[in-house]
N, C-alpha and C positions, 0 to 999 in steps of 0.2 A: 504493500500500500504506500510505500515510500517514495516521493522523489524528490532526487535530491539534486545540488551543482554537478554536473559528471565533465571535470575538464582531464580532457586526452593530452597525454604529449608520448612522443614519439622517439627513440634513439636511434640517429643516424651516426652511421661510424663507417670507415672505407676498411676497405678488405683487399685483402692479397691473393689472388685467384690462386698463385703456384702454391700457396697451402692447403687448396679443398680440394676435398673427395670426393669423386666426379659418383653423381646419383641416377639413380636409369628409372624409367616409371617402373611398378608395382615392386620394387627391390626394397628389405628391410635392411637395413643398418642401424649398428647397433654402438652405443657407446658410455662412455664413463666420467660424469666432471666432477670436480675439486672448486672450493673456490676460488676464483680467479679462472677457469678455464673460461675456453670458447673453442668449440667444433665447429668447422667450418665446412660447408657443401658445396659443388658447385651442378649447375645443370643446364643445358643447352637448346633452347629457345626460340622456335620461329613467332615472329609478330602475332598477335591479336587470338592469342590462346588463352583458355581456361586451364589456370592448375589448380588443387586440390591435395593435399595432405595431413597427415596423423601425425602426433610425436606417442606413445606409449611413455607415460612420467610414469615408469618403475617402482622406482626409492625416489627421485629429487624433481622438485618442480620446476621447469624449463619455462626460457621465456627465447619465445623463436621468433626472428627476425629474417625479413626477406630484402636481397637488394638487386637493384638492375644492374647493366652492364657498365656504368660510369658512377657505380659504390653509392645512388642513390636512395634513400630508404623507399620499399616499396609497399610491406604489410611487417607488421609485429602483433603482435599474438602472446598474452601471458591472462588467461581466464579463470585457467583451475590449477590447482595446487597438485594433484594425483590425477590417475588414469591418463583418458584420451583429452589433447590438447589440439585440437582441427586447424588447420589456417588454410586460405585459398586466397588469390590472385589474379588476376588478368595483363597477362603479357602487353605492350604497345610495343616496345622495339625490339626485334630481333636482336638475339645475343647471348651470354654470358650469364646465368643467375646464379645469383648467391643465396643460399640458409645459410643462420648462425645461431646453434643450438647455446645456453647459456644457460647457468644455472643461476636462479631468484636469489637474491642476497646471499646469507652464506650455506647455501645447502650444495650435497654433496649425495653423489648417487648414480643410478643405468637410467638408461631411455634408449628407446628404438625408433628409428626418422621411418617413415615410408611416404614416400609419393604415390598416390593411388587413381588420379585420374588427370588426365591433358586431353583438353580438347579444345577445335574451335569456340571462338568466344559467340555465346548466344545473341540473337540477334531479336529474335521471337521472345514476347512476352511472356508465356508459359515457361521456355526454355533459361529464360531468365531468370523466375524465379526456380528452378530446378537445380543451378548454379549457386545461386546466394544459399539456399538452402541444403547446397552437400554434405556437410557435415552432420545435418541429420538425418541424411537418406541412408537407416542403415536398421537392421534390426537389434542392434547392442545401442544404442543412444536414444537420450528421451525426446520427445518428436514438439514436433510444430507444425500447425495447419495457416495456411492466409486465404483470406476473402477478399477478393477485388468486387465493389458494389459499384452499378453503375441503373443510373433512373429505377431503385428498389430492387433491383434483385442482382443476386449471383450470379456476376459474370463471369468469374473463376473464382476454381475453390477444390485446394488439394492440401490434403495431411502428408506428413512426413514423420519416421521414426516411429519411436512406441508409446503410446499412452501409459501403460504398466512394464515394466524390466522382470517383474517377478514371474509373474505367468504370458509373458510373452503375447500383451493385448496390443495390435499396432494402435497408432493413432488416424481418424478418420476425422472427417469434416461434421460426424455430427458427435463427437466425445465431447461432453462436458466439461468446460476448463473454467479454473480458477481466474477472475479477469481483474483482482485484487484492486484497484482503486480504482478501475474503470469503471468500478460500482457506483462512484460517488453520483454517477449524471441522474442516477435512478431514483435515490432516495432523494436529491434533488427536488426529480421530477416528483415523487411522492407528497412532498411539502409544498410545491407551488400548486399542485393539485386539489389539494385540500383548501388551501385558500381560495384558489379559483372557485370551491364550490361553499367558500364561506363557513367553513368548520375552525380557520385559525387563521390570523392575520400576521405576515410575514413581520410586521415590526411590531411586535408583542414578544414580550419581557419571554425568554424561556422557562425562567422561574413560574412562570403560570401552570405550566404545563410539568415541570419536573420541581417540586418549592423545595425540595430537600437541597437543592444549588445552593450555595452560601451567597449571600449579598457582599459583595467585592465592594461595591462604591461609583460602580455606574454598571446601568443596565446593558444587560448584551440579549441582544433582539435574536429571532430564527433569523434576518435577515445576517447579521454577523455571523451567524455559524455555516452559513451556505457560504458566505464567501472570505472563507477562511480570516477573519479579522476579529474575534472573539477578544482574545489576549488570554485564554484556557490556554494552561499547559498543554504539549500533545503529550497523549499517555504512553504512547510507544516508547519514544525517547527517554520520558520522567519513569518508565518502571525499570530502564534497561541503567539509567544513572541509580537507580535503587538497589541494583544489583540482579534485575532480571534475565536472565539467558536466554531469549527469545530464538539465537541461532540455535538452541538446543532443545528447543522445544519444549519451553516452560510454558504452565498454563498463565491463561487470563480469562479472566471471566468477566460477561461483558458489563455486569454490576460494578466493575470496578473505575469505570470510568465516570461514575460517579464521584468515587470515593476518592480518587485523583483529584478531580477539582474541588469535592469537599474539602479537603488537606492543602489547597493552592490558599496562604495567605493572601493575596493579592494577584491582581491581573498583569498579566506582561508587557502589556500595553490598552491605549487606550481602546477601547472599542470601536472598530470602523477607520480607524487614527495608520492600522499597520498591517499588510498581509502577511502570514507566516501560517505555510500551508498544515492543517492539524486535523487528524483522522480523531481528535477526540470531539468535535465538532462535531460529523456524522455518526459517530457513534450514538451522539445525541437526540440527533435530529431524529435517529431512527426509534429511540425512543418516546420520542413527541409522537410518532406515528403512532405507536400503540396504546399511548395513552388519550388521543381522542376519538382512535377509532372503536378501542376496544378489546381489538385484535392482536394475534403474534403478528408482528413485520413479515414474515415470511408468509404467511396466509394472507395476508391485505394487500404484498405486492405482487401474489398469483393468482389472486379473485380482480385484481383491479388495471393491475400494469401487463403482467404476461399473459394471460390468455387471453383478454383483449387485443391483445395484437397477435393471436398465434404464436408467443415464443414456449412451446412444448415443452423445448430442452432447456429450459433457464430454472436452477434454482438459487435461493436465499439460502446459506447455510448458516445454521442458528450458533452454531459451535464447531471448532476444528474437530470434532467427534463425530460429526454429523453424519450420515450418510446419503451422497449424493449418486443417486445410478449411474454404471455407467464411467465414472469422473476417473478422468485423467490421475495420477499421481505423479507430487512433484519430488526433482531429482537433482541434488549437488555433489560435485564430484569429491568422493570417498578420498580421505588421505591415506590410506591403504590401497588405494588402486578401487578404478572402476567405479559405481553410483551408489549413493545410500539415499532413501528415499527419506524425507524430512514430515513435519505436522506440518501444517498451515498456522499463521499465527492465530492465537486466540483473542477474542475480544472485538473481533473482526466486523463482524455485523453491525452495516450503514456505511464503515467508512470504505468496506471489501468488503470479501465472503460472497460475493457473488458469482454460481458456475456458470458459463452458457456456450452457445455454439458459433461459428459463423453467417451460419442460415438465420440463426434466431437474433442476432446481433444487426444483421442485415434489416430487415425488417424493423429492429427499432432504430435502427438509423435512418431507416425511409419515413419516421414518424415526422421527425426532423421537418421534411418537405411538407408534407400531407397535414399535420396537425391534426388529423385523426383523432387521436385518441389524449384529451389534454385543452385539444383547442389554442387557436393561434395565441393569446396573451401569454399564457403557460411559458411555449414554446420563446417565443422575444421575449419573456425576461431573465431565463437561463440562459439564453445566446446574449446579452449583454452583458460589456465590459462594466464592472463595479468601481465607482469612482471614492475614493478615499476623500476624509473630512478635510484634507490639503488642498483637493481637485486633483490628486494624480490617479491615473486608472490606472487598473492593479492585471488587466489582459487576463483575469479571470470572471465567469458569471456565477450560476450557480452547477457548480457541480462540474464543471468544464472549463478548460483553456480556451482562451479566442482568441488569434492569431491570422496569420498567412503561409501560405507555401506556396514561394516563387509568384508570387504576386498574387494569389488564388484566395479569398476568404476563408480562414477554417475554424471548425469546433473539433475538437477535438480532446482525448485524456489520455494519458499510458497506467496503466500499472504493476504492481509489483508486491507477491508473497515471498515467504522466506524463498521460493521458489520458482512458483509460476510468472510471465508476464505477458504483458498484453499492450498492444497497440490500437487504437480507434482513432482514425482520422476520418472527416467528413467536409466538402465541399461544396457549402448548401446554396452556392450561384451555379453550378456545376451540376449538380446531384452525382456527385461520383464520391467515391471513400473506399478507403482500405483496415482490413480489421487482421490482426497478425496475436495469435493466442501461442502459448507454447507451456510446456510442465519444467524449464531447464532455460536459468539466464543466459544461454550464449549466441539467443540470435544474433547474425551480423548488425553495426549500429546502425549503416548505411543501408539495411533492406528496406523500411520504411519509403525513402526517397527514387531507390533504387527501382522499387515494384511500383511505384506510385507514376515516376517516367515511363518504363514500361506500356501500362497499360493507360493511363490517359494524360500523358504527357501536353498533348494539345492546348489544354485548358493553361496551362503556365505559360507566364513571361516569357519570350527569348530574348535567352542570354547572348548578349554579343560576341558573334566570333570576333577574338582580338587579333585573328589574320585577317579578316575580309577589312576594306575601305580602308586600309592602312594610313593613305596620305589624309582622309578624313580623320583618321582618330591622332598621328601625330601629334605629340605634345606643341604647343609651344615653345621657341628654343629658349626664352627666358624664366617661361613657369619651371623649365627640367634645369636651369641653372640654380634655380631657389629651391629645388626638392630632393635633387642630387646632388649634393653639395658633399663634399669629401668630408668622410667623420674622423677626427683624432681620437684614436683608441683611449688616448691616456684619459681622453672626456669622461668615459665610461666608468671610472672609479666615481663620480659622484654618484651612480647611481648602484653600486655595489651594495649590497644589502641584504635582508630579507623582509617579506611584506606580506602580512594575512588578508587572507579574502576575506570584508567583509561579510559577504553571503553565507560562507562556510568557516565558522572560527573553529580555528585550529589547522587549518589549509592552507601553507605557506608556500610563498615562491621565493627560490632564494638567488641572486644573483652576482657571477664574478666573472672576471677577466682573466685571462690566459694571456699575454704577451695581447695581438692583436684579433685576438677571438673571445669569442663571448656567450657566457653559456649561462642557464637557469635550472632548476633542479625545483617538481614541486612534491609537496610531500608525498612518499613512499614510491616515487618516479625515478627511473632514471636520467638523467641528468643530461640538458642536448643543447646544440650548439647555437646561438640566433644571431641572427644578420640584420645590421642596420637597413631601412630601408628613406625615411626621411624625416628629418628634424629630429626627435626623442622616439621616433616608432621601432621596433627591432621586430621580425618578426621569425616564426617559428617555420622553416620550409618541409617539414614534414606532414603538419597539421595544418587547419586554416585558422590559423589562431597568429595574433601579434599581443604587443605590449608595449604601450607608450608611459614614457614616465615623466610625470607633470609639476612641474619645475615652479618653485614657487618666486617671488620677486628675488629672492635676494640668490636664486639661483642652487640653492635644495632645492632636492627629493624627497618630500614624504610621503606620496600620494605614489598608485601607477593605475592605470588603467587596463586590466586584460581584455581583450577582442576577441572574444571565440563565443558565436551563439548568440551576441550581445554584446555590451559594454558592462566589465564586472570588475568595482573598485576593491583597490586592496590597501592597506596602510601599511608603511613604515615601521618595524620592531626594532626598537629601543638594543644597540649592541655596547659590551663593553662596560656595564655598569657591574660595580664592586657588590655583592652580596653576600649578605652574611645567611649562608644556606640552613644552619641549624635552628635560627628564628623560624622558619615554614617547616621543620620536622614536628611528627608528633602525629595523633590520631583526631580525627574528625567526625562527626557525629550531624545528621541531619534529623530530626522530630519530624519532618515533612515525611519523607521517606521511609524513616526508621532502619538506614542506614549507615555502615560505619565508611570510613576512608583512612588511612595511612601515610604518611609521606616520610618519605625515609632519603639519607642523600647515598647514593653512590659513587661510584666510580664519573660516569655521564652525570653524576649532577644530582638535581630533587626526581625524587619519582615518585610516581601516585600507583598504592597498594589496594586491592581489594581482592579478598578470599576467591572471586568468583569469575574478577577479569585477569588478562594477564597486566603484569605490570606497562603503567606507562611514563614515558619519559618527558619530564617537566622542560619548557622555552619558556626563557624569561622573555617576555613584550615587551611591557613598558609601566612603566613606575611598579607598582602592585601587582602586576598580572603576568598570567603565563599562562599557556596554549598544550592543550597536549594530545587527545585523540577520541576514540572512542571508547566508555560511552560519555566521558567529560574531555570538552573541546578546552574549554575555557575556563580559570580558576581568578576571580580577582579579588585578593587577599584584602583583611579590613583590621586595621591598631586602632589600641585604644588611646586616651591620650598620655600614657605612657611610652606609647612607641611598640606595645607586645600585640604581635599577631591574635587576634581573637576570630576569626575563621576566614572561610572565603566560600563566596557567591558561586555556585559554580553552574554550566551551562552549554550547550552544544544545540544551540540552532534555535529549534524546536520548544524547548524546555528551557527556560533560564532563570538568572536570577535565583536559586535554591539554595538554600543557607546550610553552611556546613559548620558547626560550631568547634571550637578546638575544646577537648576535653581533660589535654595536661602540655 
């Protein structure tokens, strides 16, 4: 049900062909790395081919890197820890390829390379997605089905892989899948429906409907919960800082997200003031549903939302115990080798917990158009963007993203179980959409865009060919004098540093210089090389991602701007300050949570202890604060006016602000 910032960076590195080992298709090779290795392959390439390959992670988790015939990066691949690690490619220049097998930080272990398929690169929409989707075309890996929707119905629609590993059930286009937060558009629509028919008015207090909510100090409306602007803890994040193990499939019950915001002294923010996306909001919402209908959520949204529209195969699942017919089961890759089949989170239900199919997914995307079932107001006011109490709009409505692709209007949501995920995009000037389910995170990132050109390309912008009308597109020769202007490396030490993503605290980029190259590193990445391009821009030639650093009057950096997906700022971490490390030792105690914490100094520095996580390693920021990972990003320490530590705030996104008190 999660999503979150997902920034890619890529390692380009050159290679030396006279050291690899020339690879043939379907041939396995097999090998051994140490820290610090690198196996190198090479293989022999005509233009505009499809490749396709396996690594077998034995003992050691590999991270495989493909490059062209002038050492530039072409595909990297590092997904799973164990088993099967898939990666695939499309050739443009005849030549020379390089693999470069690598083991994940310091791990040490066998793997086996195979190349298992080359072929002409698809050309045909079908054969396109048959390509993107190799890796699951097999009967040992967990599957994924796509629906291409065009004016309400399935205009293609094929499954891939298995739906079950254990009894060896494949997966088909009508198997019930987990479409985890792609649920939210439903319950959504459940609540504007209700209003539409006068049972509950969207800007009415929650607390009407649920009075056990504690009164925080300003009202938070259904309208704040649909569009994520509450200031409610999310519970996911706030039980995993309490020390819940959700990757291991600790229960939640969905009473508990009650009990979460019972225990929230206060709001995050103001109400309507802030977006920050929170599945304890739907969790909510879904409870209003049954508290003025009467009904279980599960039966009022099969008596009212799916069979009305015909969706057979859709259900609400009340608890990860549930049983849903039929349903897919979801799979991550076993550190022992090969798949272990996981729970679904608990507590699910409103915010996810929703199974369903292609066909029956189709159909409620054709609602979309038709208004059917809901009626047009319904429909416009969950297709619009939510404008915050500042006037900035937040490009979400209710229950859905509103956006573009490639110039095209869209509604759309992804989601995401400890396992399953799910894609829904829809094109409501168009009537065209794409719906992408699977039991196993490792769809390609680029299938979405990939299948979406494919089959209705037409509908997008064209992109300018930057060959055609050359002497029309020509710069001018004195704009390319003020843009290209030579940069002095030595410049670049002002901007040496490291800088957290606002969006994601705890998510740093760090950056330094090499004589006259210049590299960034962001957390838990390998570290790649960026190229000046004009004025303070540098950008990354692997990914489509840059980074401009924004220069204050007196000619600091404390600011940078990353480019990738957006504009997403990052600030400045405080380097070089004296600390006295044994003032933040000691044990922490939160009453919200009922929670311990630890901080102990090692070797690396402070580290933050808990029975249940592994340890993590404390970054000083700046003044008070330090950054550290999951499930606490952020820790900002608070003295009394003695100068002695008396706890710290701690926080990761989602959840913040949660008081840790120190107890000696």
């Amino acid at each position: 049900m999660k999503r979150t910032l997902f920034l890619v960076f890529l390692f380009v590195f050159a290679q030396a062909v006279a050291a690899q080992t020339p690879l043939s298709l379907g041939e396995s090779v097999e090998g051994a790395l140490v820290h610090g290795d690198e196996d190198r392959y090479s293989i022999d390439l005509a233009a505009d081919q499809f490749v396709a390959g396996w690594a077998d992670q034995i003992s050691v988790d590999v991270v495989i890197s493909v490059f062209g015939p002038e050492g530039e990066l072409v595909e990297q691949v590092d997904v799973s820890g164990r088993g099967v690690e898939s990666f695939q490619f499309e050739v443009e220049d005849a030549g020379t390829y390089g693999i470069a097998i690598e083991p994940f930080e310091d791990e040490e272990g066998d793997y086996a390379l195979v190349i298992d398929r080359i072929e002409p690169v698809a050309t045909e929409p079908a054969e396109i997605v048959d390509q993107l989707m190799a890796s699951f075309n097999r009967n040992t890996s967990p599957g994924v089905v796509v629906g291409v929707v065009r004016d309400g119905e399935l205009a293609f629609s094929k499954a891939y892989g298995m739906a079950n590993l254990t009894y060896s059930v494949p997966f088909t286009v009508d198997t019930p899948t987990n479409i985890g937060s792609t649920s939210k558009q439903f319950t959504a629509f459940a609540i504007t429906m209700l209003a539409e028919r006068g049972e509950l008015e969207l800007d009415d207090d929650v607390r009407d409907y649920i009075p056990e909510l504690p009164d925080l100090g300003e009202t938070v409306t259904l309208r704040h919960l649909l569009t994520h602007t509450s200031g409610y803890r999310e519970f996911l994040n706030t039980l995993a800082i309490g020390g819940r193990r959700l990757d291991l499939g600790d229960g939640i019950e969905h009473e508990e997200l009650i009990e979460v915001v019972k225990r929230q002294p206060e709001l995050q923010n103001s109400p309507g003031s802030e977006w920050n996306y929170n599945n304890t909001a739907y969790g909510l919402l879904a409870e209003v549903v049954v508290r003025v209908t009467g009904e279980s959520f599960p039966d009022w949204m099969r008596a009212n939302v799916f069979e009305p529209l015909g969706m057979t195969n859709t259900y609400v699942r009340f608890s990860n115990m549930h049983i849903v017919p039929g349903a897919s089961q979801g799979y991550v890759p076993s550190e022992e080798g090969g798949w272990q089949n996981v729970s679904d989170l608990g507590g699910a239900m409103g915010a996810g917990g929703i199974y369903s199919t292609v066909g029956d997914l189709a159909k409620w995307m054709d609602n979309y158009r038709t208004a059917e079932l809901g009626g047009r107001h319904v429909i416009d006011q969950m297709t619009t963007s939510y404008e915050l109490t500042d006037g900035e709009e937040t490009g979400y409505g209710f229950g859905l993203f509103i956006d573009e692709m490639r110039g095209a209007r869209r509604i759309q949501h992804g989601g995401a179980d400890t396992a399953h995920r799910s894609e829904f995009g829809f094109l409501p000037d168009d009537n065209v959409g794409l719906i992408i389910l699977s039991n196993f995170a490792g769809v390609p990132g680029n299938a979405p865009e990939r299948i979406s050109e494919a089959f209705f390309g037409d509908v997008f912008e064209v992109e300018e060919d930057e060959g055609l009308q050359a002497e029309e597109a020509a710069p001018d020769p004195v704009e390319l004098a003020e843009t290209e202007t030579e940069f002095n490396s030595a410049d670049f030490d002002a901007f040496v540093g490291r800088y957290e993503m606002e969006e994601a605290p705890g998510f740093i980029l760090a950056f330094r210089r090499d004589g006259d190259n210049f590299y960034t590193q962001a957390t838990g990445q390998p570290e790649l090389e960026i190229f000046h391009t004009t004025g303070t821009t540098f950008e990354l030639r692997v990914a489509e991602a840059s980074v401009t650093f924004n220069r204050n009057d007196d000619g600091t950096v404390s600011t940078i701007t990353l480019h990738q997906n957006g504009d997403h700022p990052a600030n400045r971490l405080e380097e070089g300050v004296d600390l006295e490390l044994a003032d933040y030792t000691g044990l922490y105690f939160s009453e919200e949570l009922e929670a311990f914490y630890s901080i102990v100094v090692e070797e690396e520095g402070l580290v933050l202890q808990h029975r249940r996580w592994d340890d993590i390693n404390l970054s000083h920021t700046s003044e008070e604060n330090f950054s550290g990972g999951f499930p606490i990003a952020t820790l900002d320490f608070v003295r009394d006016e003695q100068g002695v530590i008396t706890g710290f705030m701690a926080g990761n996104g989602r959840a913040r602000d949660i008081w840790f008190e120190k107890e000696d």
